[in-house]
Structure formats: C-alpha cells, structure tokens
C-alpha positions in Angstrom: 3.0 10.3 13.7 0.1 11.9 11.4 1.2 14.5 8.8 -0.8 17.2 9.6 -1.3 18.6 5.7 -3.0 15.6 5.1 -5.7 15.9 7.7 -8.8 17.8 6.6 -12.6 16.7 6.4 -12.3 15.5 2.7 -9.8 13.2 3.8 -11.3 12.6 6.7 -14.3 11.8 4.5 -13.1 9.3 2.8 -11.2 7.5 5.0 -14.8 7.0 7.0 -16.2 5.6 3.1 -13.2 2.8 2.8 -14.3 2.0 6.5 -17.7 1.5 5.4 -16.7 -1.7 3.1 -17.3 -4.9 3.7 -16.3 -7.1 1.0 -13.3 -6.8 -1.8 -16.6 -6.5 -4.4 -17.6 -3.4 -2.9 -13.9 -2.3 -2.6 -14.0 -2.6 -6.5 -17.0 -1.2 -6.9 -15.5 2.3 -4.8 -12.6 1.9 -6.8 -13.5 2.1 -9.9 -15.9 5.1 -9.1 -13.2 7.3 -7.8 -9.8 6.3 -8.8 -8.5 6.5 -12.8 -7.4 3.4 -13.6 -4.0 4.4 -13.5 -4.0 6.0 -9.6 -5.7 2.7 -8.9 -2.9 0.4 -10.2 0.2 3.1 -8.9 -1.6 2.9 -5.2 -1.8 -0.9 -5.8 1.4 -1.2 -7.1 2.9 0.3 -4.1 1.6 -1.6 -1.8 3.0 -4.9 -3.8 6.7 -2.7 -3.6 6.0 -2.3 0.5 5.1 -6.0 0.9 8.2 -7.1 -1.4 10.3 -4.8 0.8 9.5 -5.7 4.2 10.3 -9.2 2.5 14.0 -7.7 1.8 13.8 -8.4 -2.0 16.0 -6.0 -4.2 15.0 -3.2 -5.6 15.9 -4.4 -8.7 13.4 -7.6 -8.2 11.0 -5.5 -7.2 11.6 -3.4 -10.8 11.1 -6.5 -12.5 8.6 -8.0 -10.7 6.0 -4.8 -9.9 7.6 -2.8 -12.9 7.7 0.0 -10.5 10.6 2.6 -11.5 13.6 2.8 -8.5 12.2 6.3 -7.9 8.7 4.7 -6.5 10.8 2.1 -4.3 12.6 4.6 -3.0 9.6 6.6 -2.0 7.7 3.7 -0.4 11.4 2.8 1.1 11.1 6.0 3.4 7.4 5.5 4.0 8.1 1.8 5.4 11.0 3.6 7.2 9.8 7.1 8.4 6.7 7.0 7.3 3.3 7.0 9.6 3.6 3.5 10.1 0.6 2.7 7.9 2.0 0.3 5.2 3.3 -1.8 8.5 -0.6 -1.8 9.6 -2.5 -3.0 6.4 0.8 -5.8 5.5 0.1 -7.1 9.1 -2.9 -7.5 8.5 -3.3 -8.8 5.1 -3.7 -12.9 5.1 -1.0 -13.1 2.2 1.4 -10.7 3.6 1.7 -12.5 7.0 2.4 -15.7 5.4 4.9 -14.1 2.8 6.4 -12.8 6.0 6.6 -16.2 7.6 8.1 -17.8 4.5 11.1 -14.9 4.5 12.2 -15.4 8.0 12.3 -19.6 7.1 
C-alpha cells in the first residue's frame, strides 16, 4: 500500500525523471545533479542494508560491512517488513541481488 503523504506532483515528477533513464551513466549523471553526496550515499547505503537483510545477515554484519548505524537497519527492517513493498521490487530485479539471493538459500 502507497503512503498517501508521499504522493504529490513533485514526487510524482520525479519518479517520471528516474523512469526516463536508460543507462547507470545517465543515473549518475541525475544523481549527482540533485542529490548531496551524502543523501546519495545514505539512499545507496540503504539499499546495500535491504539487500544484506533479505540475505538474513546480522545486523551487526551489516554495521560492519555498510557502516550503517543499528538505527538505519532498523528503519529499512520495517520497510522490508511493513513497508510498500518497494525494496522487495528493485532487489528482484537487480542482476546481483537475485544471484546473492540464490547463493543464501544454497
């Protein structure tokens, strides 16, 4: 289910840019024009914390390995598990994550 507060035309906006890019270049490219750096590396960095939890790692793996603070495995903890389904999507999808996946249920 969609949370509501998050749907207005600015959002809507960009979510219609990100669809309009084709290659990881132009991905960069985006990126860098309208993230920091840091948001950039926290939004990346919590996808690498969803991917390492759907692969059942520890939190405190994930610490060492992402350097993300509990607090932010927590939060991305209840997204994979409450959430809008939307990590599930993009790690499904992702060529690295499916065979991550595959390895962890060996």
């Amino acid at each position: 289910m969609l949370d509501e507060r998050i749907m207005n035309e600015q959002i809507n906006e960009l979510a219609k840019a990100m669809l309009l890019l084709d290659t990881p270049e132009e991905a960069y490219r985006f990126f860098e024009d309208i993230f920091t750096i840091k948001e950039l590396q926290a939004v990346a960095q919590r996808l690498a914390v969803a991917r390492l939890l759907r692969q059942k790692v520890t939190y405190q793996d994930i610490a060492d390995q992402t350097g993300a603070s509990t607090a932010t495995i927590s939060r991305v903890n209840r997204s994979l598990t409450y959430g809008a389904g939307g990590y599930q999507l993009v790690l499904g999808r992702l060529p690295e994550a499916e065979s991550a996946d595959r390895e962890s249920d060996k």
